[in-house]
N, C-alpha and C positions, 0 to 999 in steps of 0.2 A: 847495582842500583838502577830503578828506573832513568831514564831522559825526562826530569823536572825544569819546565823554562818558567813555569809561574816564578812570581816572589811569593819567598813564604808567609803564609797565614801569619805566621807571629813566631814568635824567639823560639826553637824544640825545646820542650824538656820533658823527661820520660822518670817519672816517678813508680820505683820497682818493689813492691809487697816482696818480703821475702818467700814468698811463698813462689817468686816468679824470678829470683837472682840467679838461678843459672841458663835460664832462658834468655833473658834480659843484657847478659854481658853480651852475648855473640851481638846481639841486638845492635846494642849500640857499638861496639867496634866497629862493625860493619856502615852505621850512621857516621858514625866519628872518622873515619877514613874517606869517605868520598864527602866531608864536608870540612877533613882538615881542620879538627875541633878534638879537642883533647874527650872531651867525653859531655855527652847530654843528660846524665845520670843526677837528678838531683839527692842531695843527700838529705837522708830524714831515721828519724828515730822512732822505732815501732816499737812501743813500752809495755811492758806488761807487768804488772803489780802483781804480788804475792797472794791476794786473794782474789786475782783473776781479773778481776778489771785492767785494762787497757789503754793508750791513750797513742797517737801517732804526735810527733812534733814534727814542721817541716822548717831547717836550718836555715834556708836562703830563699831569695824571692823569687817567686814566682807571678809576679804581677805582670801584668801582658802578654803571658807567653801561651804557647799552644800547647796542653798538657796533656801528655796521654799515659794512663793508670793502667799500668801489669799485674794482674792478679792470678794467681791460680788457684781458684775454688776447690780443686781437690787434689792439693798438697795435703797430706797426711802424715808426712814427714816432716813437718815444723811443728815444735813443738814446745809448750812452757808452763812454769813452774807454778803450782797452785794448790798453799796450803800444804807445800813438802812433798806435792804428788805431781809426778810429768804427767801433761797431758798432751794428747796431739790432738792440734785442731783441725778440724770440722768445718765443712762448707758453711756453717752458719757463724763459726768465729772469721775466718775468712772473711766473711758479706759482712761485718762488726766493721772492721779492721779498714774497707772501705770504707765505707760511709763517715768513719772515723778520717780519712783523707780530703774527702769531700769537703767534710767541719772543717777540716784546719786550712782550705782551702781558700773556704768562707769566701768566694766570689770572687778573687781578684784576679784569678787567672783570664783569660781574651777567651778560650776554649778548651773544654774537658773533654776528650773522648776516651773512653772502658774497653780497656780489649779484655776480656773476661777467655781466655783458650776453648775453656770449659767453661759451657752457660751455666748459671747459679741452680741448682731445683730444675734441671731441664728435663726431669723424667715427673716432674710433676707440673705439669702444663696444663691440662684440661680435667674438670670437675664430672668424677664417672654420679657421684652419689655427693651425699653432706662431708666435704672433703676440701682442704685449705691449697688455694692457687699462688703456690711458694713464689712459682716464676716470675709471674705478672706481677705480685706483690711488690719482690723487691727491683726490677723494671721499672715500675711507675715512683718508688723511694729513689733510684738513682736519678729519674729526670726529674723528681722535684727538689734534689740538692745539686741538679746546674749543669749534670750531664746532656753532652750534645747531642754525641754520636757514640755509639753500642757495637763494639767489632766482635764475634765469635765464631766459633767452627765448628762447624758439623751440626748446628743444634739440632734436636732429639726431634722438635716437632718446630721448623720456622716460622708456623702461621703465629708462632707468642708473640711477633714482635706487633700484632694487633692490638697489643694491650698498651705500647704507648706509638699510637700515629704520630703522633708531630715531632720524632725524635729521629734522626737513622739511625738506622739497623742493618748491619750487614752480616752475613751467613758465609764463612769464604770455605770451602773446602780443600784439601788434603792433595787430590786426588791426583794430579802431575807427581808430585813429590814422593806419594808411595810407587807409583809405577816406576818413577827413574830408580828408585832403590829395590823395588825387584829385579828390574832389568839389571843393575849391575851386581846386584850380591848373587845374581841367579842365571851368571850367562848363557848357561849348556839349556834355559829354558826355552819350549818349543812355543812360541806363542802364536798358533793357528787353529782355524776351525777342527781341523779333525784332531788337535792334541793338547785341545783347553778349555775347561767351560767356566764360567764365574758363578758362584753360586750366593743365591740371597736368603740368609740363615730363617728370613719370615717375610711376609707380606709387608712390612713397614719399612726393610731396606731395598724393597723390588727397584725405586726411581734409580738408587745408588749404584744398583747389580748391573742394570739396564745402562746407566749411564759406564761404566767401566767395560761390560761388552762391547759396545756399538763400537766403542775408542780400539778398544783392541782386537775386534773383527773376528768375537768366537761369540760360542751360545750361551744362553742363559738358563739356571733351575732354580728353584724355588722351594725351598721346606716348609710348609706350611706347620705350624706348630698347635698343635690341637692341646686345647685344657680344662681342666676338671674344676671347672665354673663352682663347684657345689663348697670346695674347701680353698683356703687361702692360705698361704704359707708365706710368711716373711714378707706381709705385705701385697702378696701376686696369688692367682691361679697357678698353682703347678702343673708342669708339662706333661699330659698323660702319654704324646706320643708323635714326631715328627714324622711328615707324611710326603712323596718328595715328588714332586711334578717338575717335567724336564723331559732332556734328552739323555742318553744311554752313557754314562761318566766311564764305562770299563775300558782300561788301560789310559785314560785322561790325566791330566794335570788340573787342579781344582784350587780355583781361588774364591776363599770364601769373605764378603766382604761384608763390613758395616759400621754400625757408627762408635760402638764401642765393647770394649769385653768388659763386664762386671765380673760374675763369679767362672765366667765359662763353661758353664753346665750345658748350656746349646752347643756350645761349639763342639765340647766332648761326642755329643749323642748324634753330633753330625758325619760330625770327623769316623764315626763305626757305619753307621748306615752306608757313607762312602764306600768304606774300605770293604763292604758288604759287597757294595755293587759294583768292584773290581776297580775303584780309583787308582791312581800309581800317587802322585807328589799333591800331596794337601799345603797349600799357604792359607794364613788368615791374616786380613788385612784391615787393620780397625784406626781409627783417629786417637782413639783415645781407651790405655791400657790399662782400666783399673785395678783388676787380682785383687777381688775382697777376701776372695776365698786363700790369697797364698797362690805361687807358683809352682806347688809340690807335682799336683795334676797334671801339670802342661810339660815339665821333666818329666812324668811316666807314661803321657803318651808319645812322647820327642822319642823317647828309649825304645818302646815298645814299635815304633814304624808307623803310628796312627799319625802322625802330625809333623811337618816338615818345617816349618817356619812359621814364626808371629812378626809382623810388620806395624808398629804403631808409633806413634809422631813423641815429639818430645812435647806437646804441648802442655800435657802433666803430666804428674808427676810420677817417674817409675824409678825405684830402689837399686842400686848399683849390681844387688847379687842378683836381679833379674837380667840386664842390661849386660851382663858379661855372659850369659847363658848363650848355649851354642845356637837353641832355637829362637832365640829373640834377635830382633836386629830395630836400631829405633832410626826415623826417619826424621832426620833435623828442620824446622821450621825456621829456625834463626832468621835466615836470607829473606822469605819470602814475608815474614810477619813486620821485618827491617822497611822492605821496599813497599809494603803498604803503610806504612807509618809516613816514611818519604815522601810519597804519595799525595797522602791527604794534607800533610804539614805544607807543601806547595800545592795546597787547593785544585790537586788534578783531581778526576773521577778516577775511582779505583774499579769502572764498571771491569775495563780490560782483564784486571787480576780474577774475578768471580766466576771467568771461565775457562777452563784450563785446557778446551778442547784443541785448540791451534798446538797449544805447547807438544798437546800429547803426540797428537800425529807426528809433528815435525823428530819430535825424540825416536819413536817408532820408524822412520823413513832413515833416521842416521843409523838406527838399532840396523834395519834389514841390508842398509849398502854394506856395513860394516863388514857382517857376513858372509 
């Protein structure tokens, strides 16, 4: 845990959505150990009725305390009974479920801040045509029921947190914590110019590709993703054809980074193009692992020698038979989401946390003496 000399803001107490209880325990062990407190965890009751309605009850007070709400939006894996039929919820029963919190919160707590891991609707951020602004929407719902402060990672596009100025908003990334777990699940790896490039799957994760180069002192390419504007498919343009601007990847190690996987259709069409242009060891290194499509794909290219490893956080939620796969490896946030909470609850600035560059170097300087 950080070095906190403030007093704290007010009493902790860390109210956990099941959608966020195995995140949530390391959490608070970690809180509850360096403050000598059996546990911060308030207890509450997340109800769900038979015809699908809802209701949260919270058991103990919370009156003056500094509260901070765990949710994870895209748990898919919680699940409940509706009308004799299981359903799993949905980023929009989820976003209920708060706001349901909020209500029962009804004011009385000193301070509310939302750690959301995953931003609510974060791929619907900006209005291309006559089209609903999920984000924003429920952004300005949570500051109008008492929300303070807004913690997430990796958001999809950070300029959303324009849509409520008078609230903070913090964007923390990843980025130390998946390199420390390349570096150790992947020691024989050569991390130098001449035998590693970072690759950025589109022009939208180029800052991301850019910022991970610089830190580990190799080159960067770029797949430009060309699409067939004319037909829509599942909501999107479909990808006519990745186009790849760069330096020469044959015989290279290739780290391909960004902010999340959904179905992995890119990463597939990347991952060949590569192996085209004589790559040796492909990683993909993403924040947040959703597998809409299933992990059948990612087993046949693990088999087949297209694809050597997947790196992505526990921030959500990923299913135990992925988690045991030999190409998965997931990168624990626990520590780092702990000492930001720490943090803020003794009213430091959490600026130090939001850049990870000092960290990375100094890990990179222990990596090469090691050597």
């Amino acid at each position: 845990m950080s070095d906190n000399n403030n007093l704290p803001y007010g009493d902790l107490a860390i109210i956990a959505l099941k959608s966020c209880k195995e995140l949530s325990g390391p959490i608070d062990e970690k809180l509850s150990r360096s403050r000598a407190k059996d546990t911060h965890l308030i207890n509450i009751d997340q109800i769900r009725f038979s015809n699908g309605e809802g209701k949260i009850v919270i058991n103990e007070s919370i009156r003056g305390k500094d509260v901070y709400i765990l949710c994870d939006v895209g748990n898919y894996g919680c699940t409940y009974k509706m009308f004799g039929f299981e359903n799993h919820m949905s980023p929009d029963d989820h976003l209920q479920d708060i706001k349901r919190v909020l209500s029962a919160i009804a004011g009385k707590a000193r301070r509310i801040t939302l750690i959301l891991p995953l931003l609510y609707a974060s791929r619907q951020h900006r209005r291309k045509g006559r089209e609903s602004l999920d984000s924003a929407l429920a952004l300005q719902e949570f500051e109008r029921l008492g929300v303070r402060d807004i913690i997430t990672f990796d958001a999809h596009d950070p300029t959303i947190q324009n849509a409520v100025p008078l609230i903070s908003f913090e964007n923390l990334h990843p980025s130390y914590k998946i390199i420390k777990a390349l570096i150790t699940e992947e020691p024989d790896l050569d991390i130098t110019v001449d035998n590693m490039v970072v690759i950025s799957p589109d022009t939208g994760a180029m800052d991301r590709a850019l910022y991970y180069s610089s830190n580990l002192g190799v080159d960067t390419g770029l797949f430009y993703k060309r699409r067939d504007h004319s037909k829509v498919v599942d909501g999107k343009n479909p990808i006519v054809q990745h186009d790849y601007l760069g330096r020469d990847v044959n015989g290279c190690n290739v780290l391909i980074v960004d902010d999340m996987i959904a179905s992995g259709q890119s990463v597939f069409d990347i991952c060949e193009e590569l192996k085209k242009r004589g790559a040796n060891k492909i990683f993909v290194a993403v924040t947040f692992a959703l597998f809409t499509s299933g992990p059948e794909k990612f087993e046949e290219y693990y088999q087949k020698g297209l694809l050597d490893r997947v790196y992505a956080t526990n921030l959500t939620y990923v299913p135990d038979n992925i988690r045991s796969s030999e190409w998965f490896r997931i990168v624990d946030m626990a520590g780092f989401a702990a000492n930001v909470i720490d943090t803020l609850n003794h009213d430091n600035s959490i600026s130090p946390l939001l850049d990870s560059t000092k960290l990375i170097q100094r890990l990179l300087k222990k990596t090469n003496e090691g050597n």
